[in-house]
C-alpha positions as CSV (number, residue, x, y, z in Angstrom):
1,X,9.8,9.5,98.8
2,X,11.9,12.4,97.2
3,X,15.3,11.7,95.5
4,X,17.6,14.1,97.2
5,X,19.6,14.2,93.8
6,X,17.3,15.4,91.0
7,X,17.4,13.7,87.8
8,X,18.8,16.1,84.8
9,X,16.2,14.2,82.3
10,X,13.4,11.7,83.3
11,X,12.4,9.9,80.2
12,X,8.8,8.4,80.5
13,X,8.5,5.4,77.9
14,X,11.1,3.1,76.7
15,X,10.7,2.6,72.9
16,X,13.0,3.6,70.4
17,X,12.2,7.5,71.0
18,X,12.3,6.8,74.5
19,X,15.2,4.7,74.8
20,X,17.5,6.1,72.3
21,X,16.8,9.8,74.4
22,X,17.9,7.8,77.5
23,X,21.3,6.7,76.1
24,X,22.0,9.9,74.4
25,X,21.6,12.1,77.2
26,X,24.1,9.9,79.5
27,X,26.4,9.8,76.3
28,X,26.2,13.8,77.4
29,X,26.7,13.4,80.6
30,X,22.9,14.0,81.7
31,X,21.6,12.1,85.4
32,X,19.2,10.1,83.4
33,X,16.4,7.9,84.3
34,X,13.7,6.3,82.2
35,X,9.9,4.9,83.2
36,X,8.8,2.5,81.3
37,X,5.0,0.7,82.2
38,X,5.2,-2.6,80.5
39,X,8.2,-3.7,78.5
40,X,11.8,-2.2,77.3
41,X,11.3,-1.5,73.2
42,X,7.9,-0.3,73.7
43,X,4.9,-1.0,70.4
44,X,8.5,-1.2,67.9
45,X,10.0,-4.2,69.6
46,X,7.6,-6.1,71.1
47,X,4.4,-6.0,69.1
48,X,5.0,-3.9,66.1
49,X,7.8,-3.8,63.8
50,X,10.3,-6.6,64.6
51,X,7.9,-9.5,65.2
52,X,5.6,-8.6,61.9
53,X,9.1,-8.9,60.2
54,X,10.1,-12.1,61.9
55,X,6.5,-13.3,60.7
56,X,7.2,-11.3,56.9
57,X,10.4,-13.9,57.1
58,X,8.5,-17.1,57.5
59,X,5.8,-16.0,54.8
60,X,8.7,-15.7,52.4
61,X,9.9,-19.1,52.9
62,X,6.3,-20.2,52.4
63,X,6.0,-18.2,49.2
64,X,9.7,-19.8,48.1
65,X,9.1,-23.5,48.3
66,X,5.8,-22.5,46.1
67,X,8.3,-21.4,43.3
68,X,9.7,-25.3,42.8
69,X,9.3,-25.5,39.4
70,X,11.4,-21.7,38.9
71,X,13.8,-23.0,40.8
72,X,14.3,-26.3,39.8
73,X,13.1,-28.7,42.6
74,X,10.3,-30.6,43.6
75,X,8.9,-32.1,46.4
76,X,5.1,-33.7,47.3
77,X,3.1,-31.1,48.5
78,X,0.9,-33.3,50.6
79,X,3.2,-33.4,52.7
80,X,4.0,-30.3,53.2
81,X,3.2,-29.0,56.8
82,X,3.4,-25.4,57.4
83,X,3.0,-24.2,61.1
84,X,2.1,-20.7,62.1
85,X,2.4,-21.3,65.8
86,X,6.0,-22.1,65.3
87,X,6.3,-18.9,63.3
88,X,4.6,-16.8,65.8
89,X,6.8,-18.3,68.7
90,X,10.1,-17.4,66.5
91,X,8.6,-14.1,66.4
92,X,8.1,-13.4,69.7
93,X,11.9,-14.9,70.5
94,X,13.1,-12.9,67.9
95,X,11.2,-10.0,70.1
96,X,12.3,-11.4,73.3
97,X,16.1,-11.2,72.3
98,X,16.5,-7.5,71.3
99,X,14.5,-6.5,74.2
100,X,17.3,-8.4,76.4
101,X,19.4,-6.1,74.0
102,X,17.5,-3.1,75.1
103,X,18.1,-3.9,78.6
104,X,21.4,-4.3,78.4
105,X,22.5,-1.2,76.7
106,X,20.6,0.7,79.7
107,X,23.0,-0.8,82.5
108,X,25.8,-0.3,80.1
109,X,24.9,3.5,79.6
110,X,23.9,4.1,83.3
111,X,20.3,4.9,82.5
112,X,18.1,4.0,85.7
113,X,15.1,2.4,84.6
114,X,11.9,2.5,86.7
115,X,8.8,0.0,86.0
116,X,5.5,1.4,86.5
117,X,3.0,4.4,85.3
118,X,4.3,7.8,85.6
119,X,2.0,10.5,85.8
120,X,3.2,14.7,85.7
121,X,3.2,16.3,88.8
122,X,4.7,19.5,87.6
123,X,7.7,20.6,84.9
124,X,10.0,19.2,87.5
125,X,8.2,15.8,89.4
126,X,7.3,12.9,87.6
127,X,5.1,10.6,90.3
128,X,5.6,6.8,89.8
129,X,3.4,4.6,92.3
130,X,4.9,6.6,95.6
131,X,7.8,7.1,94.5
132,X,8.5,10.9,93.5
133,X,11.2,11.6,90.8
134,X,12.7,14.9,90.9
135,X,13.8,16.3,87.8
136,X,15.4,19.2,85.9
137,X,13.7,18.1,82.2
138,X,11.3,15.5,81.3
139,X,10.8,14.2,77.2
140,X,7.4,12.4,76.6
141,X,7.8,9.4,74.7
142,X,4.4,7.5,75.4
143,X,4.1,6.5,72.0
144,X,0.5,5.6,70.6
145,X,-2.4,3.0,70.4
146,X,-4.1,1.6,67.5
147,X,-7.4,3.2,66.6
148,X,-10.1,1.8,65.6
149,X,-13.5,3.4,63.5
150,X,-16.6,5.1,65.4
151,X,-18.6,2.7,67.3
152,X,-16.4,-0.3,66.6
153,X,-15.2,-1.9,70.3
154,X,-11.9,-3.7,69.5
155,X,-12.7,-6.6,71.4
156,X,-9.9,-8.5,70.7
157,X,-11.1,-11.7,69.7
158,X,-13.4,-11.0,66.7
159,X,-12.2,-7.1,65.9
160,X,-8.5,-7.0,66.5
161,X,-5.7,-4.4,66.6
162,X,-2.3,-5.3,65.7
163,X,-0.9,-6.3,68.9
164,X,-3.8,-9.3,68.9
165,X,-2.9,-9.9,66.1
166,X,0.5,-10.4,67.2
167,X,-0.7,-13.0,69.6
168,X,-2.1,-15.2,67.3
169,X,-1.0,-19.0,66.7
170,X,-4.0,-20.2,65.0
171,X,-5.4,-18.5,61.7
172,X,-9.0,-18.0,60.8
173,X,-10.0,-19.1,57.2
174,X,-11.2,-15.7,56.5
175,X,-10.2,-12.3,57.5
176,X,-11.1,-8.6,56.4
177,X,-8.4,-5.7,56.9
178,X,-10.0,-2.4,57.1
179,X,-7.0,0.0,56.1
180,X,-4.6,-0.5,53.4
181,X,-1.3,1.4,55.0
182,X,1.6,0.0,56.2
183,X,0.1,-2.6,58.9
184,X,-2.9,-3.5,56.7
185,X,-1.0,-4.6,53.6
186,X,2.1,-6.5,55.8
187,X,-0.6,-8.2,57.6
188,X,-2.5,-9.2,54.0
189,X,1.1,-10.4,53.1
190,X,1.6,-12.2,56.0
191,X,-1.8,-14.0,55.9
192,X,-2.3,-14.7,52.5
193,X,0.7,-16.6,52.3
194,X,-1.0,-19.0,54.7
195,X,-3.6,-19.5,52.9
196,X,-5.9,-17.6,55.1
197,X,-8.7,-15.5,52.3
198,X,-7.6,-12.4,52.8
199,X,-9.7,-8.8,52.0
200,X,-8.1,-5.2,52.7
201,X,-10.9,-2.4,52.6
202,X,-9.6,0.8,52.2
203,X,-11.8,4.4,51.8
204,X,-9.1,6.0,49.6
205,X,-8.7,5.3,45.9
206,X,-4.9,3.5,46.2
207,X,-3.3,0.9,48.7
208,X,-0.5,2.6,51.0
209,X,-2.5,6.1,50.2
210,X,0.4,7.9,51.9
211,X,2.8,7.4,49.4
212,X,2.9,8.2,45.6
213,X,-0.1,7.3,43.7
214,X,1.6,4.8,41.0
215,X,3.4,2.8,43.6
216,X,-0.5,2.6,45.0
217,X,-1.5,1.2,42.1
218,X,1.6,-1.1,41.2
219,X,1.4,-2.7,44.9
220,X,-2.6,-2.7,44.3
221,X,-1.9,-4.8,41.2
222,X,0.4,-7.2,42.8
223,X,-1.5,-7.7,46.0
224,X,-4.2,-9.1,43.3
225,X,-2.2,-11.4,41.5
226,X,-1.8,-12.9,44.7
227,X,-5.8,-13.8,45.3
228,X,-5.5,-11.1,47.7
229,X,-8.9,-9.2,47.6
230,X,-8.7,-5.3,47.4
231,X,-11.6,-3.0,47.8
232,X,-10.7,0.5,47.7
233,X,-12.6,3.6,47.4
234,X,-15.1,1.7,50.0
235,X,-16.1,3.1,53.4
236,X,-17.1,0.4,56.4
237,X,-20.3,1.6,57.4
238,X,-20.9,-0.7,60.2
239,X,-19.3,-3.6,62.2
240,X,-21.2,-6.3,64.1
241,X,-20.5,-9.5,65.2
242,X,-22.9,-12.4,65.0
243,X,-21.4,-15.9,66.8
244,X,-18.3,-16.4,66.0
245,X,-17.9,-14.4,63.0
246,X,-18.2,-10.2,62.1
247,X,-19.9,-9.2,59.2
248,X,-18.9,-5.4,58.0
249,X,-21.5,-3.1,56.1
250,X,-19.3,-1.1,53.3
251,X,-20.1,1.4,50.9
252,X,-19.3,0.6,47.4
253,X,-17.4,3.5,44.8
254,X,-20.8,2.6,43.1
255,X,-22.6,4.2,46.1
256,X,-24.2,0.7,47.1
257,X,-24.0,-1.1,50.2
258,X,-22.7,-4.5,50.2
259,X,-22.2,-7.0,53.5
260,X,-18.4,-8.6,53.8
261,X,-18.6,-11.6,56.5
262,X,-15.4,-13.2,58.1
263,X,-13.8,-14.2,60.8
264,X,-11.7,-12.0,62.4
265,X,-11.6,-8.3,61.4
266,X,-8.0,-6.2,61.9
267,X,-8.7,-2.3,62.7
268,X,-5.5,-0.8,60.7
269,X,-6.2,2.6,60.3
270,X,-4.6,4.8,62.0
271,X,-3.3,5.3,66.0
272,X,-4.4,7.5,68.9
273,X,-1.5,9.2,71.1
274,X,-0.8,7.9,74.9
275,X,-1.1,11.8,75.7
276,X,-4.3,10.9,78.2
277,X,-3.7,10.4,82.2
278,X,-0.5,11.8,82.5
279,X,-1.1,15.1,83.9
280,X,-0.8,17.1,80.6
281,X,-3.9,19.0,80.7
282,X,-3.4,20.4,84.0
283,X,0.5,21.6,83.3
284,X,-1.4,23.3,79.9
285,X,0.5,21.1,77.3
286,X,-0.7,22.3,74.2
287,X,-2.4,19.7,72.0
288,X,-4.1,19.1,68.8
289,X,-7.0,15.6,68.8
290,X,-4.2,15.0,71.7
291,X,-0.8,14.9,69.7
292,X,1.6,16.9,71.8
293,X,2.2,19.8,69.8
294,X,6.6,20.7,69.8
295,X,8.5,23.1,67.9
296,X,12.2,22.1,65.9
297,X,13.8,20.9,68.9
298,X,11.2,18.5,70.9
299,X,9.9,21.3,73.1
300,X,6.7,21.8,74.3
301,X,5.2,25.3,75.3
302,X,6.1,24.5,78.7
303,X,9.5,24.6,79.7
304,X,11.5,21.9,81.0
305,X,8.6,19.5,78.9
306,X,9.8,17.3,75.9
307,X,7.9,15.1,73.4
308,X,9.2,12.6,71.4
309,X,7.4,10.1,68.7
310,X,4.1,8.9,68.1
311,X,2.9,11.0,70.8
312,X,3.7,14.3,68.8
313,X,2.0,12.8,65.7
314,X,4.6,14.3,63.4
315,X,5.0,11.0,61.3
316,X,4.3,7.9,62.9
317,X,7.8,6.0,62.5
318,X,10.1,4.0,64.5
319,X,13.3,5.5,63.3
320,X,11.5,8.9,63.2
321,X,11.0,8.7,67.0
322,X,14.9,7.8,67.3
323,X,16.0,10.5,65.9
324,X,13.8,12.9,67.9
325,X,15.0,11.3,70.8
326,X,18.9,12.2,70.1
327,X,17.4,16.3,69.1
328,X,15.8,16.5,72.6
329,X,18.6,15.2,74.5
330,X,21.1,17.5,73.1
331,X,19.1,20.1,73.4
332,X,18.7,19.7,77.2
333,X,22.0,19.0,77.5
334,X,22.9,22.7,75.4
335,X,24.2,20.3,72.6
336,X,24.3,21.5,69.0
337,X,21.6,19.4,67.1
338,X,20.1,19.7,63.7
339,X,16.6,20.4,62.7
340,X,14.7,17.4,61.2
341,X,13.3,17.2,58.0
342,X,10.2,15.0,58.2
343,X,9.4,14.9,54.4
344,X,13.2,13.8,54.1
345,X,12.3,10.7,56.4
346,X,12.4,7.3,54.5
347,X,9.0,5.1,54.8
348,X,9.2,1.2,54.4
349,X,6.1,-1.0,53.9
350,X,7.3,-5.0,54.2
351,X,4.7,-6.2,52.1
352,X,4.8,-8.5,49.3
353,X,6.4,-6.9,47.2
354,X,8.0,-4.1,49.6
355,X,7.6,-0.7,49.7
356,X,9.9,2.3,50.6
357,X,9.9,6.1,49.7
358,X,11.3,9.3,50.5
359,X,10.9,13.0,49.9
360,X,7.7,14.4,48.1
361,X,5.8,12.4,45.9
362,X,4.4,13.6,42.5
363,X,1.2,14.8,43.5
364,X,3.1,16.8,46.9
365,X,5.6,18.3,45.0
366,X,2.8,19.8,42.1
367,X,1.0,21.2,45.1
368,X,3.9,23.0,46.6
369,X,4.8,24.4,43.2
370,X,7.4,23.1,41.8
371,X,8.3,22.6,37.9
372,X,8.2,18.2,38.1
373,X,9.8,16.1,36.2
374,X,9.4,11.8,36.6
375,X,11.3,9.4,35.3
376,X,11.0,5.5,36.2
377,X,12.8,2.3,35.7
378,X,11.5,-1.2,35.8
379,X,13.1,-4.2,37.9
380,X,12.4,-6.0,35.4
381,X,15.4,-4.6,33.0
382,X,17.2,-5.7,36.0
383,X,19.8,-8.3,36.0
384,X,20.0,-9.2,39.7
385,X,15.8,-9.3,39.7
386,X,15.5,-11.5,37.0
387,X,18.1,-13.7,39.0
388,X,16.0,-13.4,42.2
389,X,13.1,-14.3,40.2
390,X,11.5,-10.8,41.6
391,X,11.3,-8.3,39.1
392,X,7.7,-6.9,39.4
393,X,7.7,-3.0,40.6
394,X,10.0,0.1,39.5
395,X,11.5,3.3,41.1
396,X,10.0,6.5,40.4
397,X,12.0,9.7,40.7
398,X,10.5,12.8,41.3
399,X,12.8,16.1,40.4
400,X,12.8,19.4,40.1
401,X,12.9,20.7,36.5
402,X,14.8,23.5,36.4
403,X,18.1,22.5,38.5
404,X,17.5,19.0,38.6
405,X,17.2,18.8,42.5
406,X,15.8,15.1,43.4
407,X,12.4,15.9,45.2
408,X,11.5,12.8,46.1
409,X,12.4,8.6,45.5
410,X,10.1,6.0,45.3
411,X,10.3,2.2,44.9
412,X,8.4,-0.8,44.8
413,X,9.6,-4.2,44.2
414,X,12.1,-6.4,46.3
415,X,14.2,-5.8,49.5
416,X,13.7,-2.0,48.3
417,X,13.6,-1.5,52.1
418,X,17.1,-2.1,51.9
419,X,17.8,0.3,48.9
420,X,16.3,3.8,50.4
421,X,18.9,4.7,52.4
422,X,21.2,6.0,49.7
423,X,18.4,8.1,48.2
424,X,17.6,9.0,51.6
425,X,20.9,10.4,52.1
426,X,21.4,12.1,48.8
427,X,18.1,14.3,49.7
428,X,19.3,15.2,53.1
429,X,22.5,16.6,50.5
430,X,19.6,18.1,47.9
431,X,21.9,16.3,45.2
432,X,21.1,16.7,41.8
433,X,19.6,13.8,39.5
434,X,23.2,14.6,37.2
435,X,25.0,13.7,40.7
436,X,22.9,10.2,41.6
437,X,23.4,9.5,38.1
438,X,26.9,9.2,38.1
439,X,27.3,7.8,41.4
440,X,28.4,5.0,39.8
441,X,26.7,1.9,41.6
442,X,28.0,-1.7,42.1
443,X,26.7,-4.6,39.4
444,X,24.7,-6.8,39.3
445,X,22.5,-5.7,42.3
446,X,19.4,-4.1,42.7
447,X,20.4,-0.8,43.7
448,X,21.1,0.2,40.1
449,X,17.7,0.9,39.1
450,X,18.4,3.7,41.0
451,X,21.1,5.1,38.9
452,X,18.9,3.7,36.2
453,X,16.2,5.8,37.0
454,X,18.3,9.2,37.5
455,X,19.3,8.6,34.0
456,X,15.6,8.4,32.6
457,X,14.3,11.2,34.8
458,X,17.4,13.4,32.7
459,X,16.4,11.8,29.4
460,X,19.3,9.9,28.9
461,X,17.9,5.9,29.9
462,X,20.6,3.3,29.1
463,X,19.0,0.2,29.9
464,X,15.5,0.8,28.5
């Protein structure tokens, strides 16, 4: 049945891209509805980023009370009972409430939302069940899927993605993560704090290979100290399962093939786009491996069509897919909007200790020519650190030589998720290293090493 009233934008996916498009085109004053297939929040909310943090949150309590004798207190560890289906149940009402959240803020904002699988018809008819949606515009926002190697079934008992993963409430003994980015190292954090024997295999030479080399190596370092077994430079060769356990065939750095056996395996290495069965290839979308190709303002090569977040493989991010979602709204809605900067994106990792980054790294900004000078600062010349009691890691500074430009920040050590937003902003302003310097930041707190670091990048260190 045709809507006799065509939609100005129909949004198909409800995650943070998808949702966040929704509300900013009503904000505009744009007929809006949104499909959605499974559950408001999409992969972010429901089995991605907020419960691995709610389950981040427990592990840190776990890893606290083993610190009794820092901290001056004491207790029998016999009896000590830690419960992971409790944590995973917190986790999922931690999910369970922002989702509610999510709902609400689409009856507030007027967005009608419509459950069920929407296929293209045509740059102005999105098809859900019978029901035929008329619409002027359309944005993409189907997210992506976890990937898993050549050969290897994720079968979800034995060979897991994330999202089974997710589901767990009872922890094997002994598990091997193959990929070391983001999801592979949270999930070693999470894990390992539980006892479980954890082993991350990763075919590049550092942890979190994405990012700048030394904060590979500094997280690499203090992953071990933590018993947490890291192979890198090691390629699985082959996964099989026998019984109830998987035994993966790697290749050594040596060039020798060794056997790992355990029992689960977690496939962390990478994600495939929900660009299939949608009606793409007939409408001509271009493509590339099936990332929606777009240009500066979310549009594809045919007009009227929009693509937002993981689908467009641009950079695989929560908050990325957000802010794409606000570009292609006001664009529809003839809106001024900015252009993006993706290399100006900040990138968290929640592992133990964190990870967060923005800008070029060392190695990127070398490659694109630039004159580099680094500086870096420990956390453990810091006063609020040593207080915590969490004063492993440093921020590195990347900069240009000549004018002093701040190419890129990067940090590793704890809650510096929580400290990349300043840096993050003072990019966006291409301030100078002289200008972050003497932003003069509170005391005592973590942020300083910042500061800190500006002043060793220009030669001038204070506190070193």
């Amino acid at each position: 049945m045709a809507s006799n009233e065509p939609y100005d934008v129909v949004v198909i996916g409800g995650g943070p891209g998808g949702y966040v498009a929704a509300i900013r085109a009503r904000q505009l004053g744009l007929k809006t509805a949104l499909v959605e297939r499974e559950a408001l929040g999409g992969v972010c909310l429901n089995w991605g980023c907020i419960p691995t943090k709610a389950l981040l949150r427990n592990a840190e309590v776990i890893r606290l009370l083993g610190q009794g004798k820092v901290f001056g207190f004491s207790f029998d560890t016999s009896t000590l009972k830690v419960d992971y289906a409790a944590a995973q149940q917190r986790s999922r009402q931690v999910s369970g409430r922002l989702v509610k959240g999510v709902q609400f803020l689409m009856r507030k904002n007027g967005v009608e939302v419509i459950e069920g699988t929407a296929t293209i018809k045509s740059p102005t008819q999105v098809a859900v069940g019978e029901q035929l949606l008329n619409t002027r515009n359309i944005i993409i926002a189907t997210g992506a899927r976890p990937r898993s190697l050549p050969g290897v079934a994720i079968d979800g008992n034995l060979v897991i993605s994330s999202r089974e993963a997710l589901e767990l409430t009872q922890l094997p003994l002994r598990v091997v993560i193959v990929g070391a980015g983001a999801i592979g190292v949270e999930f070693a954090s999470i894990w390992n704090s539980y006892g479980v024997e954890v082993t991350l295999v990763e075919m590049l030479p550092t942890v979190v290979p994405q990012e700048d080399a030394d904060i590979g190596k500094e997280l690499e370092k203090e992953l071990k100290k933590q018993k947490i077994i890291v192979r890198t430079n090691t390629r699985v060769e082959k996964v099989e399962t026998t019984g109830n356990q998987v035994v993966l065939t790697v290749s050594t750095p040596e060039g020798k093939r060794e056997t790992l056996t355990a029992d689960k395996a977690l496939m962390a290495i990478g994600i495939v786009p929900n660009s299939d069965n949608i009606g793409l290839e007939a409408l001509g979308v271009r493509m590339d491996r099936g990332f929606i190709q777009i240009d500066e303002h979310m549009r594809t090569n045919v007009p009227g069509i929009y693509a937002i977040g993981d689908v467009t493989g641009k950079l695989a991010l929560a908050h990325v897919a957000s802010a794409q979602g606000i570009v292609a709204a006001e664009t529809i809605a003839g809106h001024s909007s900015e252009t993006l900067d993706y290399a100006r994106m900040p990138r968290c990792v929640y592992s133990f200790p964190e990870v967060a980054c923005v800008g070029l790294s060392e190695a990127q900004a070398r490659e694109r020519g630039y004159r580099v000078k680094t500086g870096q600062f420990p956390f453990r010349a810091n006063g609020k650190a040593l207080g915590l009691d969490e004063y492993e890691g440093f921020v590195k500074i990347v900069a240009e030589e000549g004018y002093n430009e701040i190419l890129g920040v990067h940090l590793v050590g704890p809650h510096v998720t929580e400290l990349i937003a300043g840096p993050t902003g003072m990019l966006r302003l291409e301030a100078t290293l002289e200008e972050l310097a003497r932003t003069v930041h509170p005391h005592p707190t973590l942020s300083e090493t910042i500061m800190e670091a500006a002043h060793v990048t220009l030669g001038e260190p204070i506190h070193i």
